[in-house]
N, C-alpha and C positions, 0 to 999 in steps of 0.2 A: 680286439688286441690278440695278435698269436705269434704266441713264444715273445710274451714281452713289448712286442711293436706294433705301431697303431697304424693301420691301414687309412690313409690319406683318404680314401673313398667316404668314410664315416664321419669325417668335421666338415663342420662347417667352415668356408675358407674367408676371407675378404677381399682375395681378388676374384674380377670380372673381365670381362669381355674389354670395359673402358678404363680399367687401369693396371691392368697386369705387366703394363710397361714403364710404370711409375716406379723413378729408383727405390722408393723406399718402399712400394709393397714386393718389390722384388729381394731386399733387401729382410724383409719378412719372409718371405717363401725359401729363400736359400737355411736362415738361423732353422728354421722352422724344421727343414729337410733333416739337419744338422741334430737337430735336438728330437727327432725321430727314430735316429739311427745310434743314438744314446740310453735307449730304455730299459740296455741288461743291469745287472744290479752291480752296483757299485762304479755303474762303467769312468767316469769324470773321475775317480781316485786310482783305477789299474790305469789311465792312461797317463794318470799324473807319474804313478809310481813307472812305469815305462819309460817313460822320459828320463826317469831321476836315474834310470839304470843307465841309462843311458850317454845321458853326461856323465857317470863316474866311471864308466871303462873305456871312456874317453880321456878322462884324466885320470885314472887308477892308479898306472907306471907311475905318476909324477911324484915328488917328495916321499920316498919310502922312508926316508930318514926319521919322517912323522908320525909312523904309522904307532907309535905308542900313544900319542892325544888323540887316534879319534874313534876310541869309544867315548872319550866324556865331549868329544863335539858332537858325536850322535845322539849323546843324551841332552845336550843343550838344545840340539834341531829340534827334538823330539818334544819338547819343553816347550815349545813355542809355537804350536801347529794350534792355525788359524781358520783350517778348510774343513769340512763336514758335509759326506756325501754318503746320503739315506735314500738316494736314485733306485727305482729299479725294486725297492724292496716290497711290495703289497702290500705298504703301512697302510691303514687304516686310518689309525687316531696318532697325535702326536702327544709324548708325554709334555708337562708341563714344565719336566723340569730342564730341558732341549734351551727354552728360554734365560738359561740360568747362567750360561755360557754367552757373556756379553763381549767377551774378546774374539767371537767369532767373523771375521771379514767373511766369508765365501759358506754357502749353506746349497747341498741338493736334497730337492725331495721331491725332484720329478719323477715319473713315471712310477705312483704309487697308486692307493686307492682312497685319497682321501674326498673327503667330503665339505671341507670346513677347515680353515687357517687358525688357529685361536688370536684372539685381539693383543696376548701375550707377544707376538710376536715384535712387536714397538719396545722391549726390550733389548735388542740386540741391533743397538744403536750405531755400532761399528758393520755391519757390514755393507760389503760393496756390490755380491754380487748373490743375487737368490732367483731359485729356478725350482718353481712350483708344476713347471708344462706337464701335460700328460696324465694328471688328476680328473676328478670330478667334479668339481670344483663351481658352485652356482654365484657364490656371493665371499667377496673378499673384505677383509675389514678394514673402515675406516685408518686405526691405526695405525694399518702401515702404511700412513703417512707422513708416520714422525719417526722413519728407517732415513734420516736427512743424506746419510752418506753414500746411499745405493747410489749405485752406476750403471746397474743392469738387471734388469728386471722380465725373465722368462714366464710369459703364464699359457704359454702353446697348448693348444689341444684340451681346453677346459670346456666347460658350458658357460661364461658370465659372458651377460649381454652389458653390465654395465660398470664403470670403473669410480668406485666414492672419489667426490670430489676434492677429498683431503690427499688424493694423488699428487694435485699440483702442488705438495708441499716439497715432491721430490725433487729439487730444483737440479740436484745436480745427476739425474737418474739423464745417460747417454742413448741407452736401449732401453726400448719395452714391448718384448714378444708378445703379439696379440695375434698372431692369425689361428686359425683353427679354433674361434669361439663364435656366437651368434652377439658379435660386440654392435652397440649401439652406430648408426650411420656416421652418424654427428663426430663419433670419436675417430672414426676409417676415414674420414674426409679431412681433418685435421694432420692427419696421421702424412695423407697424401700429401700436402700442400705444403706440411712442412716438419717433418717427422716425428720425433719421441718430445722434440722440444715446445711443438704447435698442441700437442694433447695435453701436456703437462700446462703450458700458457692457458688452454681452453680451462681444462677442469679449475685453475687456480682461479682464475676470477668467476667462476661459477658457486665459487664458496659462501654457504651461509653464515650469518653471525651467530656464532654461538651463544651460550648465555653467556650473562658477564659472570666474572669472576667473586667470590666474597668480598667486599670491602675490605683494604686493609687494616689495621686494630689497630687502635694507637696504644704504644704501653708507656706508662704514665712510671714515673722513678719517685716521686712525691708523693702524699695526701694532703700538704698544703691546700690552703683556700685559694683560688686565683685571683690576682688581684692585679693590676694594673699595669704590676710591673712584669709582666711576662709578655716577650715576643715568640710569635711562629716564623722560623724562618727556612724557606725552602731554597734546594737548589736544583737545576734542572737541564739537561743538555737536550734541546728540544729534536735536535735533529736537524739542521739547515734541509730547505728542500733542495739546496742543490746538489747535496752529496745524498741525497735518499732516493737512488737510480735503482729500477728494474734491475740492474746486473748487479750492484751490491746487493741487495735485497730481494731475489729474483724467487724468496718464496713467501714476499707476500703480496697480495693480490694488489694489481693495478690501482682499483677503484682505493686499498686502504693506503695505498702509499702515497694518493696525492695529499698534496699541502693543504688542498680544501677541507679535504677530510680531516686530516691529520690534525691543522690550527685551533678546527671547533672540540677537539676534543684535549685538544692542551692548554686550552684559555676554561675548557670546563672546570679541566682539574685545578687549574689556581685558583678560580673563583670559589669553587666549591670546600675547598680547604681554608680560603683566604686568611695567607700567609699575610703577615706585616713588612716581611722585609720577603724580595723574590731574586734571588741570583740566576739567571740564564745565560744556559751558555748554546754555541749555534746557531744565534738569530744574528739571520741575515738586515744589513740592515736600510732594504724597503721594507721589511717585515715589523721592524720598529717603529720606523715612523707611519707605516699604513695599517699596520695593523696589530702591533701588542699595545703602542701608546693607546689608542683608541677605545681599544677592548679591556684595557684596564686604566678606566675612567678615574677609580678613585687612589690611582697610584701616580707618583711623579718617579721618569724614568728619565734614567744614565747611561748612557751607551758609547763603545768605542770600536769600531772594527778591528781587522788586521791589521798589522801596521803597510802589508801588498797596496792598501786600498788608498795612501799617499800619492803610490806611482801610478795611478787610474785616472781615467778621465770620468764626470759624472755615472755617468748611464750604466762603465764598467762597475762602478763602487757597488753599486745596489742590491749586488749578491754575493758582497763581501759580507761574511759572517764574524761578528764578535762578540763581546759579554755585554748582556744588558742587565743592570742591577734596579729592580723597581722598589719604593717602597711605599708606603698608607700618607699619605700626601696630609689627612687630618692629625696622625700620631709624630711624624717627624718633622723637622726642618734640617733642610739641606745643606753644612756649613762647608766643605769642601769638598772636592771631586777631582781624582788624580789618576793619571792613567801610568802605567809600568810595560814599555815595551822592551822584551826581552833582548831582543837583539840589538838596538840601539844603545840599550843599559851597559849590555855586553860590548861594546865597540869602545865606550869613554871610560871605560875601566882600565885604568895605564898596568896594572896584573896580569888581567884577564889578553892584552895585548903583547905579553909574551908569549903563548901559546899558538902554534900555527891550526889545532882544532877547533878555538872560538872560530875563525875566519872559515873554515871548511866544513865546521854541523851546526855551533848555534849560531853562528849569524844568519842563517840562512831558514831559518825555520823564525816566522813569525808570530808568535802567538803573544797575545798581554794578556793584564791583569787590569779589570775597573777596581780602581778604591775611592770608598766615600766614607765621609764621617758625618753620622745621623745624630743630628741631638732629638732628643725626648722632647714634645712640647712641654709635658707635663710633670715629668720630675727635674728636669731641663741637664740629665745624666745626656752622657754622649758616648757611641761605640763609632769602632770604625770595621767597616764591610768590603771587604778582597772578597772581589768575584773572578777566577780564574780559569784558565783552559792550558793545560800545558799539551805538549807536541804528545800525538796518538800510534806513533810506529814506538812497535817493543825493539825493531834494531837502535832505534836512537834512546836507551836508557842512560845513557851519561847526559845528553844533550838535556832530558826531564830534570835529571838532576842538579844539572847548572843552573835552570831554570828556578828550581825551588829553591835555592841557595839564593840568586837575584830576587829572587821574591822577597826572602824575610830580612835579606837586608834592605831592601826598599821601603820595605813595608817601617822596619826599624825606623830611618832617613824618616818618612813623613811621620809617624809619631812623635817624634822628635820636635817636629816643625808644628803640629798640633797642640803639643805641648804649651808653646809661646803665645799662644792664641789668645784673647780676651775671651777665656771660656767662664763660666758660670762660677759664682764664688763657691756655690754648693759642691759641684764638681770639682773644681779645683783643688777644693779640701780634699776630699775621697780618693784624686790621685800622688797626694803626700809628695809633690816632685821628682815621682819615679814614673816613668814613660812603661815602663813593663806592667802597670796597672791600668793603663788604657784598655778596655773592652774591647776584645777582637775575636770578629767570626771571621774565617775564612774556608770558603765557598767554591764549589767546583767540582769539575772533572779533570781529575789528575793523572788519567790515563795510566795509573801505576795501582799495583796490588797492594798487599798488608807484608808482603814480604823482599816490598822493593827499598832500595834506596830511600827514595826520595817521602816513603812514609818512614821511614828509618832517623832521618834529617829532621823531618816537623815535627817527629813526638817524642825523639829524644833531645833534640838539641845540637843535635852536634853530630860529622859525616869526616873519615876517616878520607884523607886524599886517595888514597891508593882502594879504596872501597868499591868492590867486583861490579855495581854498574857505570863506573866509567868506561866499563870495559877495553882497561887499556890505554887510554888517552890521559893524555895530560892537562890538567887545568888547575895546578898549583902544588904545592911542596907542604902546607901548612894545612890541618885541622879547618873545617871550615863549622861556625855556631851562630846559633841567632841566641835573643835571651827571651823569647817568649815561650811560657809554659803550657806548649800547646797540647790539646788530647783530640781523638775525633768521638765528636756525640752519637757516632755509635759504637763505639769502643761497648758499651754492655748489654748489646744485641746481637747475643749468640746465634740466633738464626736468621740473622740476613746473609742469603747466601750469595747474593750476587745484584749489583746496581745498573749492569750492562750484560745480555741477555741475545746472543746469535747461536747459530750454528756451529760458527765455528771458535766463541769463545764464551764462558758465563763466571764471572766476576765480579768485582768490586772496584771500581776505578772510581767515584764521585764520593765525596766528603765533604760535610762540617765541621771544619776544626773550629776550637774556642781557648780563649786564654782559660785554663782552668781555676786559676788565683781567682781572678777575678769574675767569674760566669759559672751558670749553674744549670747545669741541663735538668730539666724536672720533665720531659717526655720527649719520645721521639714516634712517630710514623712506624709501623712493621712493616716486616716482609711481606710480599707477595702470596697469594691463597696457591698454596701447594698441590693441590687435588687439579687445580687448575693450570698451572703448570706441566705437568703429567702429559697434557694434551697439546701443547703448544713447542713447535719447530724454533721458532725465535722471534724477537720482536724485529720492527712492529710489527703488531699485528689486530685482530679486530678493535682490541680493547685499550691496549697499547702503545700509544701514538711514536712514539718515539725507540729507539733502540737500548733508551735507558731511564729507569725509572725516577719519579722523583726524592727526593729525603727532605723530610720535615723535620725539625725539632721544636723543641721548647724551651725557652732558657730565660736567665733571670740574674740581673746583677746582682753580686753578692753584695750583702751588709751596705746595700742601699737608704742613704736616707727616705722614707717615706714621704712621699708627696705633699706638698703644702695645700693643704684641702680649704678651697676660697668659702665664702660665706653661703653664696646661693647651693654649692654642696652641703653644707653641713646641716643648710637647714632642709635640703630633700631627704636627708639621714633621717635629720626629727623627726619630720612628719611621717616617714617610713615606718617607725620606732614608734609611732602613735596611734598608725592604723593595724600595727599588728598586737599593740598592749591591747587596743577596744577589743579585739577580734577573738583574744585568750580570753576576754571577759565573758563574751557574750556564752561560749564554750562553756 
């Protein structure tokens, strides 16, 4: 290096004789040239600030009338600077506390003397654009593979022959400056064939499984004894394989995105948990009949697609995705099953046909809801089970929220009709003639936060017409309420921080709500192992098959009569009772 710049004689290049005419190593040899001629200090901020002089005595003359606001506009520019350029300076070491600055988009520290990246650097998860060229540079860290939002990636003129394979997480990285290193063949030939996007495809499916993650903990709300009368019930949006495409998903590796993969590790987790009552949502349904009926042997399932999958001819239907609700085929019996298609509901509503937005957002977006109503074989009590999927664009939140407003009066409508049922004398007593004491879970992906509408609606009751997610639209004059006193069963899991898990979103969209009158949640499933997290771009990914996790609770009808315990129990009790009196003797 002299006075700063690196004599092209001294690296090592990637082009040859047989590819120097290949667009993209050319394409590397020009940035390369570029990022050569860059090595004084500071240079990437004097040419920024040249420019900036530049357009303003271009526009200077203009509005002098203004010129009183703009020192506090200079102080608001100045407030919001997002670029950091350490080019050029013969750093050494970099402080740790560089990393602390996570609102940084754009980072230089080319043409210094470093030795070593710290793995710190997977903090500064905003930026787009970092340029390390012109270092010393032998070995870069894994974790800047979880820099998800890079778009440009300069490492010119280092010594690494090899790039971690956690590179391919950078799905949306456009450039990655490699010539002037001794880089692996494997990675120059990719590079050729098919540019920053062929290395980043290579390295992604090169990726090893990491460990798994900790077990999640179940935290328990009870010390009760458990007893008979408590179900698990989960809910789970698995992921349809036809929406789990390479380009939505393009940073997780091939091999974990197929359905092969993907199914054996989501019939794991059911069975492994095994739930009593199973809500899914995104099964497609050849997926149903070939392969979750099968795989869950000791459950009888319910299913209903889209309502799309009416207008299909067979063959098309099969990758129509809807709700399949399973449950313990020895614990229940099946007394009704009712399906809620939202937009049809919405059409025969002579209200809702006032409106010219039912006709233009929700009749048009398809999604139901399975309901079923399970009796107990065994205390012969009966709940009813809304497995739901409401629409997944955040532009259409009024359209979610029509949605859930049709839901709980539907849901109302068939309680009602439950009600009249020749249900069990026992039960019939416990519901006193009031339909609002019916046991209800309801189940799902709501595609909505804790600060949206449509959770606003289910846990209080009751949605203001003019309430800022309709944004604007009309769909009535009047208060819209259901009478069910729902809550969601995680309402007191402080740190669940999120049930849906990408790049470019981490939240809460899937729930268990329950009638709280009448249900008792005595545990739920925790979060996610957080250490492990730390490490992870977004789902799915090795461990987790889908985009969104599942939620488990536990729950128990309240002030339940107690099982009628037949004769052949009572006397396994005794005899219980008698081999443990001997056993204190013998003691």
């Amino acid at each position: 290096m002299a006075n700063g710049n690196i004599n092209p004689a001294h690296v090592t290049s990637i082009a040859n004789a047989s590819n120097s005419k290949n667009i993209h190593i050319q394409k590397q040899l020009e940035l390369a040239k570029k990022s050569r001629n860059s090595s004084s200090p500071h240079h990437n901020a004097r040419v920024a600030a040249a420019v900036a002089r530049a357009s303003n005595s271009t526009h200077g003359n203009n509005n002098n009338s203004n010129n009183s606001n703009s020192s506090n506009n200079t102080e608001k520019e100045a407030g919001q600077w997002t670029i950091l350029d350490f080019g050029g300076m013969a750093i050494k070491n970099i402080s740790l506390e560089l990393f602390k600055y996570t609102f940084l988009t754009t980072l230089y520290l080319n043409h210094n003397k470093l030795l070593f990246i710290p793995p710190e650097i997977s903090n500064l998860k905003s930026l787009n654009v970092l340029d390390i060229s012109g270092n010393k540079l032998t070995y870069l860290p894994p974790e800047m593979g979880l820099l998800s939002e890079l778009k440009e990636l300069y490492l010119f003129d280092n010594i690494v022959a090899e790039l971690p394979n956690e590179f391919g997480f950078l799905f949306k990285l456009e450039i990655l400056g490699i010539e002037g290193n001794p880089i692996n063949e494997k990675i120059v030939q990719h590079l050729q064939q098919d540019g920053t996007q062929g290395v980043i495809v290579y390295l992604r499916d090169k990726c090893q499984v990491p460990p798994p993650p900790e077990k999640r903990k179940w935290i328990a709300f009870d010390d009760e004894p458990m007893m008979n009368d408590r179900y698990l019930v989960m809910t789970y949006n698995v992921l349809s394989d036809k929406y789990a495409s390479s380009q939505t998903y393009a940073y997780t590796p091939s091999w974990v995105l197929n359905w092969e993969n993907r199914s054996k590790k989501i019939i794991k987790e059911i069975l492994e948990y095994s739930p009593d009552i199973v809500c899914l949502q995104e099964v497609e349904m050849s997926q149903f009949h070939d392969f979750f009926t099968p795989q869950l042997s000791e459950y009888t399932g319910v299913f209903w697609p889209k309502s799309r999958a009416k207008t299909m001819q067979e063959f098309e239907k099969k990758s129509v995705d809807g709700c399949a609700t399973f449950f313990k085929t020895r614990k229940f019996n099946l007394i009704e099953q009712d399906l809620i298609e939202f937009n049809h509901t919405a059409s025969q509503n002579p209200e809702f046909r006032k409106y010219p937005d039912i006709y233009n957002r929700v009749m048009l977006k398809d999604n139901i809801t399975v309901v079923t109503l399970l009796e107990d074989k065994e205390t012969n009590f009966c709940i009813i089970v809304a497995n739901t999927h409401l629409h997944w664009d955040p532009a259409y939140k009024d359209v979610k929220l029509v949605q859930a407003t049709i839901l709980m009066e539907e849901i109302q409508k068939f309680t009602d009709i439950y009600m009249k049922r020749p249900l069990r004398p026992q039960f019939t007593k416990y519901l006193q003639n009031d339909s609002t004491r019916f046991p209800l879970i309801l189940c799902g992906d709501f595609n909505s936060e804790e600060n949206s509408g449509v959770y606003e609606f289910l846990s209080k009751a009751k949605i203001a017409p003019d309430h800022e997610d309709y944004l604007g639209h009309s769909y009535g004059t009047e208060e819209v309420t259901h009478k069910f006193q729902l809550k969601s069963a995680y309402a007191e899991v402080n740190d669940l921080e999120f049930t849906n898990y990408t790049p470019g979103f981490k939240g809460i969209l899937d729930y268990i709500w329950y009638t709280s009158n009448t249900i008792k949640i005595t545990g739920a499933l925790g979060p996610v192992d957080k250490q492990y997290m730390k490490k992870v771009v977004g789902f799915p990914e090795f461990h987790f098959p889908s985009d969104h996790i599942p939620l488990i609770t536990q729950i128990k009808i309240k002030n339940q009569i107690p099982p009628i315990i037949n004769s052949a129990a009572m006397a396994r009790q005794a005899q219980a009772a008698q081999q443990a009196a001997a056993q204190n003797r013998r003691h």
